[in-house]
FIKOLZA-1660 file (N, C-alpha, C; in steps of 0.1 Angstrom, whole numbers, plus 5000, padded with zeros to 4 digits):
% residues 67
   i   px   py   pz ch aa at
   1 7369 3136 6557  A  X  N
   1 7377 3145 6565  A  X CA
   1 7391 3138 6567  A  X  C
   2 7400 3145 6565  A  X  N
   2 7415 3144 6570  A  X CA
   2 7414 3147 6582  A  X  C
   3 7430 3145 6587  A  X  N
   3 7435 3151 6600  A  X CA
   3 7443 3165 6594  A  X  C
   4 7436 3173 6604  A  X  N
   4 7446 3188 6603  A  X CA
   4 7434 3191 6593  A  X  C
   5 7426 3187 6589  A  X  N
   5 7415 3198 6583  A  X CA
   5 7408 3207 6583  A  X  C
   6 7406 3216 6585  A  X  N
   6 7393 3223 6593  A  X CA
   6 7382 3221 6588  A  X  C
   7 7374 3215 6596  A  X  N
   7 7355 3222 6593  A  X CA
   7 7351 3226 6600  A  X  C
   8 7345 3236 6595  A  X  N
   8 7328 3245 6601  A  X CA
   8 7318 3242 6606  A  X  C
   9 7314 3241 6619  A  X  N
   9 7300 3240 6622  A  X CA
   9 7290 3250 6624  A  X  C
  10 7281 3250 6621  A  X  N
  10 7271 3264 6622  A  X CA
  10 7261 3257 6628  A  X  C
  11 7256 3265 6640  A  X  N
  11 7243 3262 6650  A  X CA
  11 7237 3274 6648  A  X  C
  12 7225 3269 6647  A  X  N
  12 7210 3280 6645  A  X CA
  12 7204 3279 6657  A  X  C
  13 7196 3289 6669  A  X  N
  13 7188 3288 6675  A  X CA
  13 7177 3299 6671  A  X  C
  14 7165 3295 6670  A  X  N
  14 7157 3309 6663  A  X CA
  14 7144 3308 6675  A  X  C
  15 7137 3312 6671  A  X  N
  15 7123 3314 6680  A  X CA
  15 7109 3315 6670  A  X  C
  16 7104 3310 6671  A  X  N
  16 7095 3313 6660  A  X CA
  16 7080 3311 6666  A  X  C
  17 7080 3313 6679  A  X  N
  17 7071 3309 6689  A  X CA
  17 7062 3329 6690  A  X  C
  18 7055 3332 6698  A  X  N
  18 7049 3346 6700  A  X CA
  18 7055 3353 6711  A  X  C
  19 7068 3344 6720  A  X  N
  19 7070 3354 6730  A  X CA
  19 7086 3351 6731  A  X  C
  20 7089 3362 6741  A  X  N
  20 7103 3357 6742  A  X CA
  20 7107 3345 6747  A  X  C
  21 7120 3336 6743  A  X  N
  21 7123 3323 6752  A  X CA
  21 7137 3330 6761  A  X  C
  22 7136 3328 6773  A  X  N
  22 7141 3334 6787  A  X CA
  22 7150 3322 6788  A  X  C
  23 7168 3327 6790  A  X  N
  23 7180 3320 6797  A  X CA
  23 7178 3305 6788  A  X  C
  24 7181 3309 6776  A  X  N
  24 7182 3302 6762  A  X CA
  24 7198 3298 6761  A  X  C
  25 7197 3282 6764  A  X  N
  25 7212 3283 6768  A  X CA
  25 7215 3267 6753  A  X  C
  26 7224 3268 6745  A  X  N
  26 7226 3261 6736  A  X CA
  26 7242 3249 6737  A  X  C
  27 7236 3238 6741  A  X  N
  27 7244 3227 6744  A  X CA
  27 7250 3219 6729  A  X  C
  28 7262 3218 6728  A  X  N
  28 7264 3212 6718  A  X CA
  28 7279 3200 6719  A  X  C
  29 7279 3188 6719  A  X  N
  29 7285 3178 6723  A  X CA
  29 7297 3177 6708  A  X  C
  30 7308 3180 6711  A  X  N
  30 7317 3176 6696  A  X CA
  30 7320 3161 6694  A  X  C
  31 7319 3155 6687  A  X  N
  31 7323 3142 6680  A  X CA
  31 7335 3143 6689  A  X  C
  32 7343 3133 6695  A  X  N
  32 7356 3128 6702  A  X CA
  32 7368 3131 6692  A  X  C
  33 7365 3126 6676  A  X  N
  33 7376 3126 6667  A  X CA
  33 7380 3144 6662  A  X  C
  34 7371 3152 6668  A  X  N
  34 7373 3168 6663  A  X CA
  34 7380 3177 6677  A  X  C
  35 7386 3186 6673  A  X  N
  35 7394 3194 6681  A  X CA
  35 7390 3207 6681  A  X  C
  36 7381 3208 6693  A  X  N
  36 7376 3226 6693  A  X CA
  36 7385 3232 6691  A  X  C
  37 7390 3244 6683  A  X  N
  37 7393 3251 6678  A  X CA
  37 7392 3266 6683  A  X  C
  38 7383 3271 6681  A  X  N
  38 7379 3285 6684  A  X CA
  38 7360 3285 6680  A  X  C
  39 7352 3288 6690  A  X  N
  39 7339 3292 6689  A  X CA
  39 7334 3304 6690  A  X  C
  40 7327 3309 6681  A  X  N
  40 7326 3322 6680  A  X CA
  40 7308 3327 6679  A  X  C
  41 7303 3328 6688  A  X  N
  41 7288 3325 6688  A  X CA
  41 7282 3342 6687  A  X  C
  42 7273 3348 6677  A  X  N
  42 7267 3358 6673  A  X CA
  42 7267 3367 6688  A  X  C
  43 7262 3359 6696  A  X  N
  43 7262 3369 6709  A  X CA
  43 7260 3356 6722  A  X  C
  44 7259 3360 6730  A  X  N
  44 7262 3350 6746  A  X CA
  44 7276 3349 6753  A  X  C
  45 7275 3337 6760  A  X  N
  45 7289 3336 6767  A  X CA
  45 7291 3320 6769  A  X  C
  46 7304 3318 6764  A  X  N
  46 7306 3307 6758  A  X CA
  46 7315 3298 6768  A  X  C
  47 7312 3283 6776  A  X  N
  47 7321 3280 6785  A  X CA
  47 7323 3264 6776  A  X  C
  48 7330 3259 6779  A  X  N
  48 7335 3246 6775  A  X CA
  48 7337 3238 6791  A  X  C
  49 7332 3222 6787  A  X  N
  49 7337 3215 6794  A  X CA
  49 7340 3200 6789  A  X  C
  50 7350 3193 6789  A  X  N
  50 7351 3181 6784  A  X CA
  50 7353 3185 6769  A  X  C
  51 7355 3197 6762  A  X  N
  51 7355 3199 6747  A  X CA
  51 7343 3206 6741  A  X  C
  52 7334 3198 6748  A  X  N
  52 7319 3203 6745  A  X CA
  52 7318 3217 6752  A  X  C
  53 7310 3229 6740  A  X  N
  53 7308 3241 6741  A  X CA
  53 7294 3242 6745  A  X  C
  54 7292 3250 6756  A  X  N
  54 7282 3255 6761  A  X CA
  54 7278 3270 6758  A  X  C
  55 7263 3279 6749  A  X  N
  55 7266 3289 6749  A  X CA
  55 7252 3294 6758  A  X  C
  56 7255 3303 6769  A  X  N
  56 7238 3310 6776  A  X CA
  56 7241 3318 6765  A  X  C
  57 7229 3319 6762  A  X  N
  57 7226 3334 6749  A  X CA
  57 7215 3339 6758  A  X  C
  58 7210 3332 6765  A  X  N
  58 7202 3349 6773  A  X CA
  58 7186 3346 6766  A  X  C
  59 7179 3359 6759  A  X  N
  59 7166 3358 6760  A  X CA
  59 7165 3360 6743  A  X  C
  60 7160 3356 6735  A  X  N
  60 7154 3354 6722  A  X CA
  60 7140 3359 6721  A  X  C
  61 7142 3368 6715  A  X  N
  61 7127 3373 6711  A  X CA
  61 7127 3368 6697  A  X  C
  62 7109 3369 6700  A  X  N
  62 7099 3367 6686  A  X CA
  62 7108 3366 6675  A  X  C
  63 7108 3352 6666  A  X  N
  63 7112 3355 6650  A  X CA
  63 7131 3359 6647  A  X  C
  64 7139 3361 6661  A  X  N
  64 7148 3362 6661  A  X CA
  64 7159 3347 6657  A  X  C
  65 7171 3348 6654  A  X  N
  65 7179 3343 6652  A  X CA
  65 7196 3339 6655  A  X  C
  66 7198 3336 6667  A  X  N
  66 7208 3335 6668  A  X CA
  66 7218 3325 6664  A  X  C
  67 7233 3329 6661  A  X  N
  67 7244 3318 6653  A  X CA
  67 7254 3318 6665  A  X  C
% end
């Protein structure tokens, strides 16, 4: 990686358990040397603190997949 490059991260949360998983909340820590940018999560509500993106997505049913 350069500076001023962009890369992509892609986070998967899926469920693959028999019931719903309830206030499914997805923590993700950025490397210090990367510059959030813009996060754009399939569905939930997205807060930042210290860089690091926090997303509640809420409730995941059966076999679902959230990005």
């Amino acid at each position: 990686m350069t500076p001023g490059e962009v890369t992509e991260l892609v986070a998967l949360v899926s469920n693959s358990g028999g019931t719903a998983a309830v206030n499914v909340q997805l923590l993700n820590a950025i490397p210090a040397y990367l510059e959030l940018v813009e996060f754009v999560p399939s569905r939930g509500t997205v807060t930042t603190s210290g860089g690091a993106p926090a997303i509640d997505i809420g409730t995941v049913a059966p076999g679902e997949v959230v990005t």
